[in-house]
C-alpha positions in Angstrom: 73.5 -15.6 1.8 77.4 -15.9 1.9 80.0 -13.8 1.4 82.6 -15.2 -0.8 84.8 -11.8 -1.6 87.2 -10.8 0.9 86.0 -7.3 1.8 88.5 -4.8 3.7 86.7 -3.8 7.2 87.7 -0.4 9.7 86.7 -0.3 12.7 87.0 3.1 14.4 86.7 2.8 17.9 88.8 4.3 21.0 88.4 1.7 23.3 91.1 -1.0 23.6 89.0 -3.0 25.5 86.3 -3.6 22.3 89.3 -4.9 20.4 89.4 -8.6 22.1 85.9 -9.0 21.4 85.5 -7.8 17.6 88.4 -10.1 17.1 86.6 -13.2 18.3 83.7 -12.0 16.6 85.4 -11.7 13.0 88.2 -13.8 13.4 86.5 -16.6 11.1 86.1 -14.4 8.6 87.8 -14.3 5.2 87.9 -10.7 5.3 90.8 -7.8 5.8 90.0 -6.3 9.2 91.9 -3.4 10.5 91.2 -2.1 14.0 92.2 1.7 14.1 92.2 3.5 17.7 92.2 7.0 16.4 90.8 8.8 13.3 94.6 9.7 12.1 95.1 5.8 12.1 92.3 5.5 10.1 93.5 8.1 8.1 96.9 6.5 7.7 95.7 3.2 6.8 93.4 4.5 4.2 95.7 6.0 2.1 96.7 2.7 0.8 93.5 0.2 1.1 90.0 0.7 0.3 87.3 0.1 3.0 84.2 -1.7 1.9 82.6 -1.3 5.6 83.7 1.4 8.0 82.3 1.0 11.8 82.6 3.7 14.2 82.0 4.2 17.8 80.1 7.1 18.5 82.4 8.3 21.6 85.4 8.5 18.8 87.2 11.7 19.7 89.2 14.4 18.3 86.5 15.1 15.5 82.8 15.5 15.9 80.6 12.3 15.5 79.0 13.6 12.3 81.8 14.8 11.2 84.3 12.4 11.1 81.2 10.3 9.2 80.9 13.3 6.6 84.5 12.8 6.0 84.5 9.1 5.4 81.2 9.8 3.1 83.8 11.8 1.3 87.1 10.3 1.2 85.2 6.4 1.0 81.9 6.9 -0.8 81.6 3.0 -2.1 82.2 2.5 1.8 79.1 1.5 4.0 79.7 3.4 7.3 77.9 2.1 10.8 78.1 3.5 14.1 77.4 2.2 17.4 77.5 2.5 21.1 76.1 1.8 24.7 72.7 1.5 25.1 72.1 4.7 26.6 72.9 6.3 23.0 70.6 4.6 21.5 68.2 7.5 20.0 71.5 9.6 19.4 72.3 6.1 16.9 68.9 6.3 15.3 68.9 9.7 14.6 72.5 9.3 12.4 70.7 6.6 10.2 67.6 8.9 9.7 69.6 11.8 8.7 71.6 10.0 6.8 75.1 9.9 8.5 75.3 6.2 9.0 73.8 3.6 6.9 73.0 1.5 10.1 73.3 1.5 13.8 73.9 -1.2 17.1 74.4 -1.1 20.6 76.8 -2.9 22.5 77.3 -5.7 23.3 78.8 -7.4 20.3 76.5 -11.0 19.5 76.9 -13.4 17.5 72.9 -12.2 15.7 74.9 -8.6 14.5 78.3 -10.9 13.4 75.5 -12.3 11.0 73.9 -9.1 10.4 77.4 -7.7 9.2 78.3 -10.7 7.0 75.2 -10.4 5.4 75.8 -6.6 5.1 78.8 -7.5 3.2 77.4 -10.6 1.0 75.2 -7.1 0.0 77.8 -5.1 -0.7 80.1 -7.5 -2.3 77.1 -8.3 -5.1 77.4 -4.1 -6.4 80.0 -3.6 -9.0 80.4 -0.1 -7.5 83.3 1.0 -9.9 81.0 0.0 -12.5 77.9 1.8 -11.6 80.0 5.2 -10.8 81.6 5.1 -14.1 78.0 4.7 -16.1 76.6 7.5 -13.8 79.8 9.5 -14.6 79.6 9.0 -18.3 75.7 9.6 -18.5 73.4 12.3 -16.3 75.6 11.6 -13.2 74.4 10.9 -9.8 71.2 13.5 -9.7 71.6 17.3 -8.6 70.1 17.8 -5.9 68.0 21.3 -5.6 69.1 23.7 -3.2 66.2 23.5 -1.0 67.7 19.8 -0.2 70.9 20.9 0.2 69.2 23.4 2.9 67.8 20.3 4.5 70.8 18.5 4.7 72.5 21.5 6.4 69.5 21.6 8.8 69.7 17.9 9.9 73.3 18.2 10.5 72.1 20.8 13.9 71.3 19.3 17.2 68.0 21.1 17.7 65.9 21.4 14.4 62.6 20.2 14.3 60.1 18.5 11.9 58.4 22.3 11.5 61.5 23.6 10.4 61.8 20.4 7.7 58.2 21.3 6.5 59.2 25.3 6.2 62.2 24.7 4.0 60.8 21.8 1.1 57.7 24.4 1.6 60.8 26.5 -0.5 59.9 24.6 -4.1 56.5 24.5 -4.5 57.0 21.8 -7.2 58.7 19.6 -4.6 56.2 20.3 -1.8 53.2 19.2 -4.2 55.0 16.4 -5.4 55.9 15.0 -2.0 52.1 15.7 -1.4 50.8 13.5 -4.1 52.9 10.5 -3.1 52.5 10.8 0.3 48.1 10.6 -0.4 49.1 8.2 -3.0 51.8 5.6 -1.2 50.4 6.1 2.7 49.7 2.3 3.4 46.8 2.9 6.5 43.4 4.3 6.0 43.1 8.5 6.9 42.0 11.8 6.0 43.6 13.1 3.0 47.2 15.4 3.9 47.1 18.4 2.4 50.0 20.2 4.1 53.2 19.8 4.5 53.5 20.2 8.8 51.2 17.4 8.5 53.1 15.3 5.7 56.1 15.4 7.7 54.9 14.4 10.8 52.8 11.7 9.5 56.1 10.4 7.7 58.6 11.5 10.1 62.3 12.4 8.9 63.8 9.2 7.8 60.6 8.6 5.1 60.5 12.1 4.6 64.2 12.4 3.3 64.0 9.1 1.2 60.9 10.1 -0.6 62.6 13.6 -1.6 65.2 12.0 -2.8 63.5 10.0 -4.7 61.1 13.0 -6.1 64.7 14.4 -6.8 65.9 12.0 -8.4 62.6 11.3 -11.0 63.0 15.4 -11.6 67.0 15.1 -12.4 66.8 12.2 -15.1 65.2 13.3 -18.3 63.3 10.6 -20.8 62.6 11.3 -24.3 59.4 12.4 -24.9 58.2 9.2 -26.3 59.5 7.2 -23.6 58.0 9.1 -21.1 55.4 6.2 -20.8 57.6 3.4 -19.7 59.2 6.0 -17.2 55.4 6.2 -15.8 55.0 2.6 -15.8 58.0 2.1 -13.7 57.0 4.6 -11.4 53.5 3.0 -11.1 54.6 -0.2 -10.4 56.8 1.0 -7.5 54.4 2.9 -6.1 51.9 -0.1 -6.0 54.8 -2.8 -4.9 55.1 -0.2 -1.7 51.7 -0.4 -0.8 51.6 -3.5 -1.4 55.2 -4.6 0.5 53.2 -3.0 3.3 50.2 -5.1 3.3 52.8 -8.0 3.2 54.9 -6.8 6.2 52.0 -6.9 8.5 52.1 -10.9 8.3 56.2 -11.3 7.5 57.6 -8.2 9.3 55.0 -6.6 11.9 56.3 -3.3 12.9 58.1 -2.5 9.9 55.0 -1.7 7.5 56.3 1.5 6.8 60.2 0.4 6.0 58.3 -2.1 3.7 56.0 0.8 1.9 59.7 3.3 1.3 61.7 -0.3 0.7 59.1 -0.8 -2.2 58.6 2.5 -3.3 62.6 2.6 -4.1 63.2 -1.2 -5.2 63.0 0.0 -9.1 65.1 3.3 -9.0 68.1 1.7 -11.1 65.4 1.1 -13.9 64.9 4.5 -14.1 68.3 5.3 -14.4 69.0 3.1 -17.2 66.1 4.0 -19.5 66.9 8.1 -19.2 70.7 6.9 -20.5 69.3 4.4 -23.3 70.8 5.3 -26.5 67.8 7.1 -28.7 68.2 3.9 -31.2 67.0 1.7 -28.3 63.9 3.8 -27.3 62.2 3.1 -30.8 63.4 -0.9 -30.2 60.3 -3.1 -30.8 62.6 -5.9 -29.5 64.2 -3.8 -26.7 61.0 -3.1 -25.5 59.3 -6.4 -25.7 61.6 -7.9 -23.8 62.7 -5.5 -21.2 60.1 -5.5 -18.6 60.1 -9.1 -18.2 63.5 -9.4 -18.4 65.0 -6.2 -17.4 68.1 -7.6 -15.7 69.2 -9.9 -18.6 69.0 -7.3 -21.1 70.5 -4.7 -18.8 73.3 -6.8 -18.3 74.2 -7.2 -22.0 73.7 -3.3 -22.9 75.3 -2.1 -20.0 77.4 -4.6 -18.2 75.5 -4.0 -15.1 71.7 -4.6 -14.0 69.3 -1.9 -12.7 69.8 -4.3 -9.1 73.5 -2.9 -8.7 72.7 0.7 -10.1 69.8 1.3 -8.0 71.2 -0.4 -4.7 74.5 1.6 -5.5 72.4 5.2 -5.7 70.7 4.5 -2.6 74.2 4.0 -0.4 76.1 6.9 -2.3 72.7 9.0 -1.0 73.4 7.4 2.3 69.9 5.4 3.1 69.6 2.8 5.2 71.1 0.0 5.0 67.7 -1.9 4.7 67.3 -0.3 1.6 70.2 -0.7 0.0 69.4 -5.0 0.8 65.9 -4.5 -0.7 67.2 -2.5 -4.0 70.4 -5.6 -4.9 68.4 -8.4 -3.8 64.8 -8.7 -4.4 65.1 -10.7 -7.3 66.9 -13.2 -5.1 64.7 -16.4 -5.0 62.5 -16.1 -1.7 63.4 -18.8 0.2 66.9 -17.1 0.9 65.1 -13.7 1.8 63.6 -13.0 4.9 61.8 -9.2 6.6 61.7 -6.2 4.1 63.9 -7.6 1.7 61.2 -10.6 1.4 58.0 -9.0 1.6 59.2 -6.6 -1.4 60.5 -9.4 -3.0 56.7 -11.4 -2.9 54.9 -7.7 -3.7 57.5 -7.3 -6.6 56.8 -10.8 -7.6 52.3 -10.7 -7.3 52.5 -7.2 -9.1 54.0 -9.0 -12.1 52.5 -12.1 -12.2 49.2 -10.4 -12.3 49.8 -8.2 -14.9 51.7 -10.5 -17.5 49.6 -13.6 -16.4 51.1 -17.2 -17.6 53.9 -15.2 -19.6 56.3 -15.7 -16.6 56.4 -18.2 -13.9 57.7 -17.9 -10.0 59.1 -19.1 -6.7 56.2 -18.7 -4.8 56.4 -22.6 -4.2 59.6 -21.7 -1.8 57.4 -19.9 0.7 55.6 -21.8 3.7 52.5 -23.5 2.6 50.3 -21.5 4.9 51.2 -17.9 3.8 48.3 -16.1 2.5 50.1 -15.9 -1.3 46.2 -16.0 -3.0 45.2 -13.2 -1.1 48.3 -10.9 -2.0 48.0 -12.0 -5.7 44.0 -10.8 -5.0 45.5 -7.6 -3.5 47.7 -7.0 -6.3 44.7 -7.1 -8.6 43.1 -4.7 -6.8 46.2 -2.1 -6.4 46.5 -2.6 -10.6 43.2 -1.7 -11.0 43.2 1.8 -9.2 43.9 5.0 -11.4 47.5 5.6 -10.2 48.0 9.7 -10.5 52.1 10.1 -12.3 54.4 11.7 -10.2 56.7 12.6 -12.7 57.3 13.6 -16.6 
């Protein structure tokens, strides 16, 4: 994937040394790169252009780590901010993606595999029409309230020295919450187990990274409202990311080993702008036998015409202003990409996305299944989509 807009890129990093080689990194790029030594440079530079991507090293000082990234959350929140380091930092790095300060992490040294990783980063960012999506949240429901129990978490994460008890305690805090998080996690859990049935146990089983993303998302199904008759294509949505994350996990463990569990989240999230759109659908388009004939198979198509947007850019554009991993963000703007120009979680929830479909509307749409190796087990997933279509799914929401 390519990146044809010029994007404007910071980097944030004290040592003069790093300069020489992020310049022969990016110097074929198209792209505006300005290489700030101190966060008052960046601060001075900033008042006149707009970073798309903002990468800082973790040693910057004068500020806190974590702070100066709340900052550029604040003053740049269309910006994707990464952080990186030596080696010998590298949990401090992981632990900033998982709690949400930095959308992704790398160690140093620079290579010519992250160059890559950052032009496609951009190609990701530069397909969201970020303006766009902030002024129809803005003009709608807004981006969703979070509860004050979440705000409590986000406090706590921000400490050196919390731990996962601590995590369980507070969303313990809204019963609601807790049981909903409960539910999912029995209902989305890709591996074979003993039912959870507390939250110490949910938490650990998840960890913090999955643990945050599936709040929000809880957070965010609780924040938009649907009519009451259109509470049913809400539930459909929901159903259908629920089983495109079990499935995305199935898929992983052939196309992505390791990152089952990125796959299962990745999936569960993929749909969120959908949401969005139908709790801001005028009430004239709820009762739409045309609207809603055509919008499941061709959500991004009508989207585009009602709204000027598509649930791809909305949804990819909520999960970067709630600061998830970058992964996610990828997964959300392009899984409707055709699959031979996909590849790790973005592909696998791409095919799941793709199986869940094609088994429930049948010949009424086709796909690019065709694009994929020959010897990739496609039959068996389309069988395994069956399978997940046929299980009683219990609603999460409404």
């Amino acid at each position: 994937m390519v990146c044809m807009k010029k994007s404007s890129v910071f980097i944030v990093d004290p040592e003069p040394s790093h300069k020489a080689a992020f310049q022969e990194m990016l110097g074929h790029w198209p792209h505006l790169v300005c290489y700030c030594l101190t966060i008052a440079e960046f601060k001075q530079l900033t008042a006149g252009i707009v970073p798309d991507i903002v990468l800082c090293n973790l040693t910057l000082s004068g500020l806190q780590d974590q702070d100066f990234l709340r900052y550029v959350t604040r003053a740049c929140p269309h910006a994707l901010r990464i952080v990186f380091s030596e080696k010998n930092e590298a949990d401090a790095l992981v632990r900033l993606v998982a709690t949400g300060v930095a959308h992704r992490a790398f160690c140093l040294p620079l290579s010519k595999e992250l160059g890559c990783s950052l032009e496609h980063d951009l190609s990701v960012r530069a397909r969201i029409r970020m303006r766009k999506c902030w002024d129809f949240l803005n003009q709608g429901q807004g981006l969703p309230a979070l509860p004050p129990v979440v705000h409590e978490l986000e406090a706590l994460l921000q400490t050196s020295d919390f731990s996962l008890s601590q995590v369980g305690e507070i969303l313990g805090k809204d019963p609601i919450l807790a049981a909903r998080l409960l539910q999912m996690v029995n209902s989305v859990h890709f591996s074979v187990g003993k039912k959870i049935d507390d939250l110490h146990r949910a938490v650990s089983c998840l960890g913090l990274s999955r643990t945050r993303k599936m709040v929000l998302f809880l957070c965010a199904l609780n924040h938009f409202q649907y009519p009451k008759k259109f509470h049913r294509h809400a539930l459909n949505i929901i159903d259908h990311s629920i089983q495109c994350g079990k499935l995305a996990g199935i898929i992983a463990k052939t196309l992505a080993p390791g990152q089952e569990r990125t796959a299962v989240t990745a999936g569960l999230l993929h749909d969120i702008g959908k949401l969005v759109f139908l709790a801001s659908l005028d009430e004239t388009l709820h009762h739409s036998p045309a609207f809603m004939r055509r919008y499941g198979l061709f959500a991004t198509e009508v989207e585009e015409q009602i709204f000027g947007i598509s649930h791809l850019e909305l949804g990819s554009a909520l999960l970067l202003w709630w600061n998830l991993p970058m992964v996610m963000v990828d997964t959300a703007a392009n899984h409707s990409q055709p699959l031979n120009v996909l590849q790790g979680v973005p592909l696998c929830v791409a095919i799941a996305d793709r199986c869940l479909l094609k088994v429930a509307n049948g010949e009424t749409i086709t796909t690019d299944f065709n694009l994929l190796p020959s010897d990739l087990p496609v039959m068996h997933w389309l069988e395994s989509a069956s399978g997940l279509i046929m299980e009683k799914t219990i609603p999460i929401a409404a």
